[in-house]
C-alpha positions in Angstrom: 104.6 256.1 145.8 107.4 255.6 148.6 106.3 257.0 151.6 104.8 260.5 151.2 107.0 260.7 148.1 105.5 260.9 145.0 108.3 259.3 142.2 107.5 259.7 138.4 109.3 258.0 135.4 109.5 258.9 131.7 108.8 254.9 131.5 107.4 252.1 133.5 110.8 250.4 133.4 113.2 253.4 134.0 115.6 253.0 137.0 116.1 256.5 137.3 113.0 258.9 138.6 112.5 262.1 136.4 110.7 263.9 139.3 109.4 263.5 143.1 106.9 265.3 144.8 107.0 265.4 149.0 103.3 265.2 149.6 103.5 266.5 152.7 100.5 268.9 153.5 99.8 268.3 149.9 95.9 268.3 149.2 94.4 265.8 146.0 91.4 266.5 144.3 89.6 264.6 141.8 89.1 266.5 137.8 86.0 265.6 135.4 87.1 263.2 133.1 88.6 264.8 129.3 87.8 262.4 125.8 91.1 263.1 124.3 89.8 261.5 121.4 87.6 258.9 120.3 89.1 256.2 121.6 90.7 257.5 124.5 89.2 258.8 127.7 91.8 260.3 130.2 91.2 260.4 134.4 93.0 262.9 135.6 93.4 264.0 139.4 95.4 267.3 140.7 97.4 267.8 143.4 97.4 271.0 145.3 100.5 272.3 147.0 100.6 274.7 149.5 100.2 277.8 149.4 97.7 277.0 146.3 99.7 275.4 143.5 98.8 272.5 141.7 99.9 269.8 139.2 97.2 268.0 137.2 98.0 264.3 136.4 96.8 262.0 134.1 95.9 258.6 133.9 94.1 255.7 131.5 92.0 254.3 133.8 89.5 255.3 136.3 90.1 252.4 138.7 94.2 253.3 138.0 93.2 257.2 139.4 90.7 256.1 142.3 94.0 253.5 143.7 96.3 257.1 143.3 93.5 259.2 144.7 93.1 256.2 147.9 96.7 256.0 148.5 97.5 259.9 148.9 94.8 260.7 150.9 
C-alpha cells in the first residue's frame, strides 16, 4: 500500500510491481475462509470496484487479512 494505491509483486523481493489498483471509491469486504488443503487454510478478502467488479485476494494469515482489511478501509 502507497497511498490509496494498492502495489502487488510476483515476489516479496521484486523491485518491479506486476499490478496497482487506485482504491479510490473502491469498497473491501471480508470472504469465509477456504481449507485449500490439509494443512493450509487461506484468508481471503475482495475488493469491489465500481460499478460492481471485484478481485478476490488471498492471504496466509488471518491477522495478515484483518491489517489489509484495517488499512483500506
Amino acid at each position: 500500500m502507497l497511498g490509496k494505491e494498492l502495489y502487488c509483486y510476483k515476489k516479496k523481493d521484486e523491485q518491479k510491481h506486476k499490478g496497482m489498483h487506485n482504491l479510490v471509491g473502491v469498497y473491501i469486504r471480508d470472504e469465509k475462509e477456504e481449507q485449500l488443503n490439509s494443512n493450509t487454510v487461506l484468508y481471503p478478502f475482495k475488493l469491489i470496484f465500481p460499478p460492481n467488479k471485484g478481485r478476490t485476494y488471498y492471504l496466509v494469515s488471518k491477522e495478515e487479512r484483518d491489517n489489509w482489511v484495517k488499512v483500506i478501509k
